[in-house]
C-alpha positions in Angstrom: 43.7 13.5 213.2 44.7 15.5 215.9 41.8 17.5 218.2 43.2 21.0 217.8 42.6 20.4 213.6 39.8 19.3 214.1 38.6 22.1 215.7 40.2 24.8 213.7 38.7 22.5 210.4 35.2 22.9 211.8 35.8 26.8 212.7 36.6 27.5 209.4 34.1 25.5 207.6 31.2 27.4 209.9 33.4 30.7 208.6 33.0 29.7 205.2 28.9 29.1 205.7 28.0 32.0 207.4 28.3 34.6 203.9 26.3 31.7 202.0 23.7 31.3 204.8 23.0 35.0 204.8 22.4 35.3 200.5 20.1 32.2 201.3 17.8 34.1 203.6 18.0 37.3 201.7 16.6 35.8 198.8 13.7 33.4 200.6 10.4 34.7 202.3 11.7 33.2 205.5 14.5 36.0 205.4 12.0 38.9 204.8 11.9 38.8 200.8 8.8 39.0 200.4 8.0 41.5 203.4 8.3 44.6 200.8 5.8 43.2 198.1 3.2 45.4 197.3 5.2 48.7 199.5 6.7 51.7 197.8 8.1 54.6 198.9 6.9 57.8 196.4 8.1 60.7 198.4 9.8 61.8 201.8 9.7 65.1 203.1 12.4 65.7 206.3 10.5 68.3 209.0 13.6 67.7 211.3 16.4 65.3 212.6 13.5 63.1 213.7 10.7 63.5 212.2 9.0 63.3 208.5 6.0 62.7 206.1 6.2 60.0 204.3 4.4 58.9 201.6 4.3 55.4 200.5 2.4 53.2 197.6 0.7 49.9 199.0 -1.4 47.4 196.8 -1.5 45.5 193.6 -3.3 46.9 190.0 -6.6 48.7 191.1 -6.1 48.6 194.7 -3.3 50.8 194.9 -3.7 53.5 197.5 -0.9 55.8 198.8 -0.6 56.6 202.3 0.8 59.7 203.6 2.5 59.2 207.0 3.7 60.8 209.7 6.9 59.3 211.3 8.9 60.2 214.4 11.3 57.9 216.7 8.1 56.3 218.8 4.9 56.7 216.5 3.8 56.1 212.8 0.4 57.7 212.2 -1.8 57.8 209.5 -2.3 61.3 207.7 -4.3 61.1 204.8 -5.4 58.1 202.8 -5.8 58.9 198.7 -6.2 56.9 195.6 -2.5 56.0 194.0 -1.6 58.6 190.9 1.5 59.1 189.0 4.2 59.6 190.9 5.6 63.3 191.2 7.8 64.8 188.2 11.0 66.5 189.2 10.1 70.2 190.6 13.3 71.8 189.5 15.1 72.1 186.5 18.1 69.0 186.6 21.1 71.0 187.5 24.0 72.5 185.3 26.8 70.0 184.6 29.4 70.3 186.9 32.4 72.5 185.8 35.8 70.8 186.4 38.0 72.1 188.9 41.4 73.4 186.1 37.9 75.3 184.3 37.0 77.1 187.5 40.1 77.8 188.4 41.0 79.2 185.0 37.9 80.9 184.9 38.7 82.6 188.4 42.8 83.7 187.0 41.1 85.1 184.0 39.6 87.3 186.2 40.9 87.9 188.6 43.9 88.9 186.9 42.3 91.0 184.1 44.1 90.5 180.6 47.1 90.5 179.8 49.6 92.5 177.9 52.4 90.9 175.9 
């Protein structure tokens, strides 16, 4: 077999791995899978481009505890520590359905042009 095949047989084959390699370590503690066990993120309140509260959920069953942090760019600190509860309802009404575009614009030549006389 000549080099140059060789070569090119070898670059794909190390082509073809890489996408397999990668689900591998997703999916095994080695590639972080288990890093998030026991984390949960309840709420996140933006104060600006760089900085927010966080609240996060970490434990198992009766030692859950939620953690309300402060992050920016350089520094995670600690806030307030409380005892995990139900996590928050939704404080507005859901919104309205959106109206499609040929309704709205009907809507707006109704209107707009008062009606009409035949």
């Amino acid at each position: 077999m000549n080099p140059g095949w060789s070569a090119l047989l070898w670059f794909g084959a190390v082509v073809a791995a890489i996408p397999l390699v990668l689900w591998l370590l997703k999916r095994t503690p080695i590639g972080g899978a288990a890093a998030g066990a026991g984390l949960r993120s309840i709420a996140v309140l933006p104060l600006s481009t760089t900085q927010r509260i966080v609240t996060v959920e970490v434990g198992h069953g009766d030692d859950r505890r939620w953690l309300v942090l402060g992050v920016s760019p350089g520094n995670i600190q600690t806030l307030h520590l409380m005892d995990a509860q139900s996590p928050p309802g939704p404080a507005l009404p859901p919104p309205a359905p959106p109206v499609a575009f040929a309704q709205l614009l009907q809507r707006l030549r109704g209107t707009a042009q008062g009606p009409r006389a035949s």
